[in-house]
C-alpha positions as CSV (number, residue, x, y, z in Angstrom):
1,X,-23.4,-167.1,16.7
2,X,-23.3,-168.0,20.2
3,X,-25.3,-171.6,19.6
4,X,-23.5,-174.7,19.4
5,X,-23.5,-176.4,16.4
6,X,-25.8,-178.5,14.1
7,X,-23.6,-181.4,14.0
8,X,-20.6,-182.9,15.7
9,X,-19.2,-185.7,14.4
10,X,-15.6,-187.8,15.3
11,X,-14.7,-190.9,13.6
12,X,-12.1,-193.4,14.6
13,X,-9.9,-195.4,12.2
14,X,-10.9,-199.4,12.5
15,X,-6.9,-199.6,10.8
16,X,-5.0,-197.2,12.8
17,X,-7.0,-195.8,15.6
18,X,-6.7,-192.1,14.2
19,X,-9.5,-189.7,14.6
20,X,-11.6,-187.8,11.7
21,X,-13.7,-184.5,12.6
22,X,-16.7,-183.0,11.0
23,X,-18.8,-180.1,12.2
24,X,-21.8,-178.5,10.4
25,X,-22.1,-175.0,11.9
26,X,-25.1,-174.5,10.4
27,X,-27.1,-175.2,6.8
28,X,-28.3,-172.8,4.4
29,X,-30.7,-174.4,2.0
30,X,-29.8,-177.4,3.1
31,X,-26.3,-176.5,2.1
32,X,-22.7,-176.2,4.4
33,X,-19.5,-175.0,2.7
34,X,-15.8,-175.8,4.4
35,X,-12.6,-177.1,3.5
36,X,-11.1,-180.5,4.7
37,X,-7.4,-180.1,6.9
38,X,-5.1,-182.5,7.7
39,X,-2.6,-181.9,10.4
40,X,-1.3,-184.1,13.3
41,X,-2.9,-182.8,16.8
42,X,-6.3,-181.4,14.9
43,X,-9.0,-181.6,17.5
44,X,-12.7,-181.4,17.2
45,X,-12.8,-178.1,19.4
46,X,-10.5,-176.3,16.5
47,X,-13.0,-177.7,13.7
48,X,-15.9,-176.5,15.6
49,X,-14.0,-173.1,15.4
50,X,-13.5,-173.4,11.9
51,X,-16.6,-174.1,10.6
52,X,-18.5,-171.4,12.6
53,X,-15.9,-169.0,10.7
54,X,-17.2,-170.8,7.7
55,X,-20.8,-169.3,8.5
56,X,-18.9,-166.2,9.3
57,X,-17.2,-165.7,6.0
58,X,-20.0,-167.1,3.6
59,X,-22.3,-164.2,5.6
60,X,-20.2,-161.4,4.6
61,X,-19.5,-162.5,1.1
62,X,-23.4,-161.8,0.6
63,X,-24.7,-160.0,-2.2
64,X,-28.5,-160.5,-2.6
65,X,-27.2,-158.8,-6.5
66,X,-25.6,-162.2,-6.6
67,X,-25.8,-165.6,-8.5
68,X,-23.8,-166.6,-5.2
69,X,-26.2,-167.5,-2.3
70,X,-24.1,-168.0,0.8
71,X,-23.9,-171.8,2.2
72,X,-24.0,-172.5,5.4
73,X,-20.2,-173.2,7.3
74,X,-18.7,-176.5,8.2
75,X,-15.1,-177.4,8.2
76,X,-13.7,-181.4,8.6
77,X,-10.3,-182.3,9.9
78,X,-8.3,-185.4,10.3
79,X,-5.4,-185.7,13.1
80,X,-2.4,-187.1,11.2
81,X,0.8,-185.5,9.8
82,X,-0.2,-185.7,5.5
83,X,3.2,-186.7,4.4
84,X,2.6,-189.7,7.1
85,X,3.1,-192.8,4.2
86,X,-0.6,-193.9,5.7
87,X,-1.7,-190.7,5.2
88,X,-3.3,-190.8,2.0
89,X,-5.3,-194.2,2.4
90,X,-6.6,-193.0,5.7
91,X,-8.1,-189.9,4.1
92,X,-10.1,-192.4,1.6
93,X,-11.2,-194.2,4.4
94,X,-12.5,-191.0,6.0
95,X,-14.5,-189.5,2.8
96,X,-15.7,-193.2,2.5
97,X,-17.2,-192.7,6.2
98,X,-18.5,-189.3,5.3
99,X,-20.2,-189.9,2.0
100,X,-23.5,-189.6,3.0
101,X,-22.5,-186.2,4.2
102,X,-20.2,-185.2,1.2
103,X,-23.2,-186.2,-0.9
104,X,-26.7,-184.1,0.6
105,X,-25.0,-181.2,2.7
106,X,-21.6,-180.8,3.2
107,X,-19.1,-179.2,0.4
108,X,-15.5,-179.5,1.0
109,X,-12.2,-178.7,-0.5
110,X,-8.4,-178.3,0.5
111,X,-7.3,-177.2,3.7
112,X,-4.1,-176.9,5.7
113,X,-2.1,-180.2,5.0
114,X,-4.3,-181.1,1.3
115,X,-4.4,-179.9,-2.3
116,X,-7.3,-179.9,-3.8
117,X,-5.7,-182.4,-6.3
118,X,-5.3,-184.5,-3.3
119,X,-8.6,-183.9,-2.1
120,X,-10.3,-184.6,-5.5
121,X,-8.4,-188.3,-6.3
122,X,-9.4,-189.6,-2.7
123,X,-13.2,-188.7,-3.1
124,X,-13.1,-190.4,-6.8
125,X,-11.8,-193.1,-5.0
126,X,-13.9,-192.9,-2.1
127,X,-17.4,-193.1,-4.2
128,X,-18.1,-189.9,-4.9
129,X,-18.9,-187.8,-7.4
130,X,-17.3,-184.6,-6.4
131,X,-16.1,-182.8,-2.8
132,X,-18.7,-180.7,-3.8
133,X,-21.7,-182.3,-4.9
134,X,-24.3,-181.0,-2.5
135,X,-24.7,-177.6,-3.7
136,X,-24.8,-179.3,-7.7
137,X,-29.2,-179.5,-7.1
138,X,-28.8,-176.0,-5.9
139,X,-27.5,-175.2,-9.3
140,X,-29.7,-174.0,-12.4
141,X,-27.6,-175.8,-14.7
142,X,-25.0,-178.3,-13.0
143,X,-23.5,-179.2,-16.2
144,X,-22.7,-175.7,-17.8
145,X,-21.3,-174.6,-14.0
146,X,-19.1,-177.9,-13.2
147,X,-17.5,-177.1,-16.8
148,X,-17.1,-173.6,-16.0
149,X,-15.6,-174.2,-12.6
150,X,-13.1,-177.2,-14.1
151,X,-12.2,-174.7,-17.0
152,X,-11.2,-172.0,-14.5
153,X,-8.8,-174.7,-12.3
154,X,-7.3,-175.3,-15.5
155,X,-6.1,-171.7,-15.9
156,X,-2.6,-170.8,-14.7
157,X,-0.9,-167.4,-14.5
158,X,3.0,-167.8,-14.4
159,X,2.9,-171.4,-13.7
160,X,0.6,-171.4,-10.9
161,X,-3.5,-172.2,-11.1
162,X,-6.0,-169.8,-10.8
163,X,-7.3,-171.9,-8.0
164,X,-4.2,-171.3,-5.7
165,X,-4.0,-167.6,-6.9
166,X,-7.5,-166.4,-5.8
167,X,-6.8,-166.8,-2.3
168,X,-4.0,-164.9,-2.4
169,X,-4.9,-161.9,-4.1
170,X,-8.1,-161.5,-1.9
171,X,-5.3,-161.8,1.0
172,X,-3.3,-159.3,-0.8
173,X,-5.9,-157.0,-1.3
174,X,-7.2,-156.9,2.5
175,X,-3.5,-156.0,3.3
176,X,-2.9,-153.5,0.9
177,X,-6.2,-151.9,1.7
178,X,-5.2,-151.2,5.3
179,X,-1.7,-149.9,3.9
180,X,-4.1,-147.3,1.7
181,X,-6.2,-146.5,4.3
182,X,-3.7,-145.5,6.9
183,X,-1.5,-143.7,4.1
184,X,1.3,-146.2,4.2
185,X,3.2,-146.4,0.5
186,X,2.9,-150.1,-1.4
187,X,6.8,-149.7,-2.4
188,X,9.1,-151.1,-0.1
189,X,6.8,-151.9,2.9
190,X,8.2,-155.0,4.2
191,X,6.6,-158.4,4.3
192,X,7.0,-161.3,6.6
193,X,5.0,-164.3,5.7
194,X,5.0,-167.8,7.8
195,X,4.2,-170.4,5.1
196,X,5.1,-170.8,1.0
197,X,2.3,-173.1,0.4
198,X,-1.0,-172.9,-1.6
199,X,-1.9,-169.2,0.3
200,X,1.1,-168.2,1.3
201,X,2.9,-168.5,-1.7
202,X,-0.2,-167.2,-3.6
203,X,0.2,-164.0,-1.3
204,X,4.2,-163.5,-1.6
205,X,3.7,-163.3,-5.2
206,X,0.9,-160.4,-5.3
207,X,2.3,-158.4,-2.7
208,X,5.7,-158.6,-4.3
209,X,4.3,-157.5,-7.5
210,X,2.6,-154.8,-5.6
211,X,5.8,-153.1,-5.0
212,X,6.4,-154.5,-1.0
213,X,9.9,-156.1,-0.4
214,X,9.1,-159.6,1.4
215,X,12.0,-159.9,3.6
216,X,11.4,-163.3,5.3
217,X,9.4,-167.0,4.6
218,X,9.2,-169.4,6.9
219,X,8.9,-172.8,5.9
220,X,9.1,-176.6,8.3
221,X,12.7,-175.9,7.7
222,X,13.2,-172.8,8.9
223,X,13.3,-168.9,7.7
224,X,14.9,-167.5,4.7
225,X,15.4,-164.2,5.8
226,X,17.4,-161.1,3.6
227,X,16.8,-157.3,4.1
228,X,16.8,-156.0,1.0
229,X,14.2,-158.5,-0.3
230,X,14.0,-162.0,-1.4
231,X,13.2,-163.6,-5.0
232,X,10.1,-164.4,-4.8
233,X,9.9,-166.1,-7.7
234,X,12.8,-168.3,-7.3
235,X,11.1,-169.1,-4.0
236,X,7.8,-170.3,-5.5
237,X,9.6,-172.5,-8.3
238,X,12.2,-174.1,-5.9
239,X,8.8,-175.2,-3.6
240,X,7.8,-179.0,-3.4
241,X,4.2,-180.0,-2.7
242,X,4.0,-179.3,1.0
243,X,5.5,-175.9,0.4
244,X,9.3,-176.3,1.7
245,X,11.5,-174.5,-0.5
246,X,15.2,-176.0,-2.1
247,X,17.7,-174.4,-0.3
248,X,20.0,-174.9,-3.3
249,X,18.0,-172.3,-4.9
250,X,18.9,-169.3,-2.1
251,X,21.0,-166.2,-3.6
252,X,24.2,-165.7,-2.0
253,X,23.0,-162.9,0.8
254,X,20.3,-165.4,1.9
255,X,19.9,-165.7,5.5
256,X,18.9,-169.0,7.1
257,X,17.3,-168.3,10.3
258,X,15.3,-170.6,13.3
259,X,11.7,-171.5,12.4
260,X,10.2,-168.5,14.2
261,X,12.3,-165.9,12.9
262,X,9.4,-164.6,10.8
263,X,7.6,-163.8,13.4
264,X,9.7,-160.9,15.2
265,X,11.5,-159.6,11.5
266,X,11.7,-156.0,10.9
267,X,8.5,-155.8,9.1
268,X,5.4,-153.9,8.7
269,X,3.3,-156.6,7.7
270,X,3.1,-160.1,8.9
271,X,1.4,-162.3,7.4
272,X,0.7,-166.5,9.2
273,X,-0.3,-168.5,6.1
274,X,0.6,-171.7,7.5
275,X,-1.2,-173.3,10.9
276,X,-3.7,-172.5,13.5
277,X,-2.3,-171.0,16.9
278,X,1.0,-169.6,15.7
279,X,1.1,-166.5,17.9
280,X,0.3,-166.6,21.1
281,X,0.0,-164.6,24.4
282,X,3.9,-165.2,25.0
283,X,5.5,-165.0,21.5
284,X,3.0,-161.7,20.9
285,X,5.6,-159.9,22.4
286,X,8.3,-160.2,19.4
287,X,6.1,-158.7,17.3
288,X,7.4,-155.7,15.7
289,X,5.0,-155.3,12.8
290,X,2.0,-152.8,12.8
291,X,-0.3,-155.4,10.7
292,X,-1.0,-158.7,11.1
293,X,-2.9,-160.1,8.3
294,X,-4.3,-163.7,8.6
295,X,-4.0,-165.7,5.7
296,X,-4.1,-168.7,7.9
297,X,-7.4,-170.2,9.8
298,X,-7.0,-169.1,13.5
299,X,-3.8,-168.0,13.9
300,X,-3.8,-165.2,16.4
301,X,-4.6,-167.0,19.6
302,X,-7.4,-164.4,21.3
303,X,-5.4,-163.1,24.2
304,X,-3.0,-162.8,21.6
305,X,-4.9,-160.6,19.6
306,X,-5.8,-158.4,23.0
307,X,-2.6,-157.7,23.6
308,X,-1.1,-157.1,20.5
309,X,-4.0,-154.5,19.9
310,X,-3.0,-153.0,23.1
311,X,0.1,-152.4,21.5
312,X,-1.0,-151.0,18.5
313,X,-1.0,-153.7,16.7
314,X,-3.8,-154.1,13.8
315,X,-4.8,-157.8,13.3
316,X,-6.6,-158.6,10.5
317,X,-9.3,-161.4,11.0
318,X,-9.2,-164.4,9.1
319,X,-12.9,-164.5,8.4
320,X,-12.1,-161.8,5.9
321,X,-8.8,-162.0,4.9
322,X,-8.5,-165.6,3.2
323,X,-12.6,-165.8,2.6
324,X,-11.7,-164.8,-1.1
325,X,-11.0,-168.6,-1.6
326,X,-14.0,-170.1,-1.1
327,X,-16.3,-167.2,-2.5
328,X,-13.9,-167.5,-5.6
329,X,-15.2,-171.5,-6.0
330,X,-19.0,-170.1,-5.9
331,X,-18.9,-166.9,-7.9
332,X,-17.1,-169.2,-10.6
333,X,-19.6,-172.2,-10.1
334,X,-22.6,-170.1,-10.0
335,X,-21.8,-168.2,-12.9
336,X,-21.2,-164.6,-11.0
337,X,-17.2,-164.5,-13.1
338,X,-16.2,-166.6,-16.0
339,X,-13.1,-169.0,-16.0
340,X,-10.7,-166.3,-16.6
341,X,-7.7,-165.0,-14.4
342,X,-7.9,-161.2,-15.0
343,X,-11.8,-161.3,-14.2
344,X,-11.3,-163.4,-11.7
345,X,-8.4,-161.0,-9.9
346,X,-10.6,-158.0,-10.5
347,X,-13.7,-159.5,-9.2
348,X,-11.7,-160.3,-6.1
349,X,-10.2,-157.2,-5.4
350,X,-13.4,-155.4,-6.0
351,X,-14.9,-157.4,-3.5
352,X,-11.9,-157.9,-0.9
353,X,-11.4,-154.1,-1.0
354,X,-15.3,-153.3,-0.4
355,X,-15.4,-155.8,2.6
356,X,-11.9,-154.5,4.1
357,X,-13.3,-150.9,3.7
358,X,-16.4,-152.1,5.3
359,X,-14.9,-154.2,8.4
360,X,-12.2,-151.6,9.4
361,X,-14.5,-148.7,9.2
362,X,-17.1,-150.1,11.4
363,X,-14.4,-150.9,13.7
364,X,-12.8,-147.7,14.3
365,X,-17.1,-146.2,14.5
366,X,-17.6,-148.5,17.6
367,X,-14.0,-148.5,19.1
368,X,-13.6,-152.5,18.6
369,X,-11.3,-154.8,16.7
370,X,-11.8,-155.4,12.9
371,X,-12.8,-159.1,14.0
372,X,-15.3,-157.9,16.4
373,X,-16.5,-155.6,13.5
374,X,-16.5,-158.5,10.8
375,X,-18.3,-160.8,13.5
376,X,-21.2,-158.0,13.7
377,X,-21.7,-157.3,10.0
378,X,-22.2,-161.4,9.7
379,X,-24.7,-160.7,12.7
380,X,-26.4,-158.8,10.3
381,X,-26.3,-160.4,7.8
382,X,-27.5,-163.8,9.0
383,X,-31.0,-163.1,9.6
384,X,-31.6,-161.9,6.5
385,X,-30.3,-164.9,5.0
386,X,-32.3,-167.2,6.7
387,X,-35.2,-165.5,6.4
388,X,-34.9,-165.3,2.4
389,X,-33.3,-169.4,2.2
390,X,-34.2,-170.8,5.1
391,X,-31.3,-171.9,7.7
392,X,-31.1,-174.5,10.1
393,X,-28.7,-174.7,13.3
């Protein structure tokens, strides 16, 4: 994992000067899988870290029992804030630049900053057939799988797709399998999440109907904060696209509190759904919770995470914690599930749990992190892939 990787690309506006991103960590039958971000300040050095976490999480989501094969990890990213009014046509100009990419090796999706709708209408309008056309010759029948995966995003629970909910019940489930492990009841354990979007909301509502009280949400305008437990529900429905809730919907009780309030609230768990780089070696030290569970991409800077551990802090990686998303696109598309919610949550857990139980055991065996131990069962893992598909770096 130590190699650099396969590809590197940056592209430069010709109509506003902005810069595009896209790194292939590696291929795996020809084949990369990573999501497509959109924030101002996005570098090519954080999409390089991304998509080798791609290779990372597709690795440990292998089952050689599995329609699934593993891809290979990539990630894109465009600098620019999305509710920017160019925002939109530059991200059509950027799939139009990438085609070739989008079209023989590199399957994308939404990221921090873009739905998936969003994501979808600009690569219609940029050409192509899908964001995830290059694994479609990979398939053993494209047309029965792209109906079975368009059938399952057309599934909602509650008013939200099954699309947004995957992620956050494989994000549940890592939490609440540390919570079982170290003997910690589900009722009343407090929650503090940093972002209501796509994950985060996705998250709130599980863990809240696992019994844990979420206590605070942070959101661009700030944190909603109450002791005793927020509606989470009320929360979700009074969200707008970008995941900023209507403060006309708060309960009277309702605490308004500075952006990083969430971060040092009298919690057990926290969980940073939201951006890359949120706690650091400085704001580490507000940390009150015994868990950290990261729903976002990178957000538990590394000397971040060395200190907090030193402190008895559990953080759980990324690489595991939100990987349910993208393995739930593949078991769906390559016919491992069906397009059906309850299947789909149970698969998830199944597998969430069996990885959780997997990481955290092998961590506490060799005295390391769990993200040291999910980087080493990848290691493992990799070899065997390549040998068996054939992977390219």
């Amino acid at each position: 994992m130590a190699a650099g990787p396969l590809l590197s690309l940056t592209w430069t506006d010709h109509l506003t000067g902005r810069q595009g991103f896209l790194v292939v960590d590696r291929l795996v039958r020809g084949v990369a899988s990573g999501g497509l971000r959109m924030r101002p300040g996005c570098t090519v050095d954080e999409v390089a870290g991304l998509a080798r976490g791609m290779t990372v999480k597709e690795a440990l989501h292998y089952d050689p029992a599995s329609r699934y094969v593993p891809l290979g990890g990539a990630k894109g990213g465009i600098d620019c804030d999305p509710r920017d009014p160019g925002a939109y046509p530059l991200l059509v100009r950027y799939l139009r630049a990438m085609r070739p990419y989008v079209e023989h090796m590199w399957t994308t999706g939404e990221d921090l900053g873009l739905s998936q709708d969003t994501v979808d209408r600009a690569a219609a309008e940029a050409g192509l057939v899908s964001s995830i056309q290059a694994v479609y010759p990979l398939l053993d029948d494209e047309a029965g799988a792209r109906r079975r995966l368009a059938d399952a995003f057309a599934v909602e629970v509650d008013g939200i797709g099954l699309g947004e909910l995957a992620g956050g019940c494989g994000v549940a489930e890592a939490a609440l399998t540390a919570l079982d492990r170290a003997g910690v009841p589900h009722a009343g354990t407090r929650v503090a999440l940093q972002g209501l979007g796509t994950m985060g909301g996705a998250t709130a509502r599980f863990l809240a109907r696992a019994g844990l009280r979420i206590v605070a949400v942070a959101d661009l305008k700030g944190t909603i904060a109450h002791p005793a437990g927020l509606d989470v529900e009320a929360l979700l429905a009074a969200r707008d696209a970008h995941g900023t809730v209507d403060r006309a919907a708060l309960r009277p009780g309702d605490l308004e509190l500075p952006g990083d309030a969430w971060l040092s609230a009298d919690a057990e768990v926290l969980v940073p759904a939201a951006v890359s780089y949120a706690v650091d070696a400085e704001n580490q030290r507000h940390v009150k919770a015994r868990w950290i569970v990261e729903a976002a991409n990178m957000p538990v800077r590394p000397e971040a995470e060395s200190l907090l551990a030193a402190r008895g802090v559990t953080v759980l990686p990324d690489v595991v914690v939100n990987s349910g998303t993208n393995a739930w696109w593949w078991w769906t598309l390559f016919g491992d599930i069906g397009a059906d919610a309850e299947e789909a949550f149970a698969h998830t857990r199944r597998s969430m749990r069996a990885l959780v139980e997997r990481m955290l055991t092998r961590a506490r065996a060799e005295g390391t992190t769990p993200r040291a131990a999910a980087h080493a069962i990848a290691a493992d893992r990799l070899p065997v892939i390549a040998r068996r598909y054939g992977c390219y770096r």
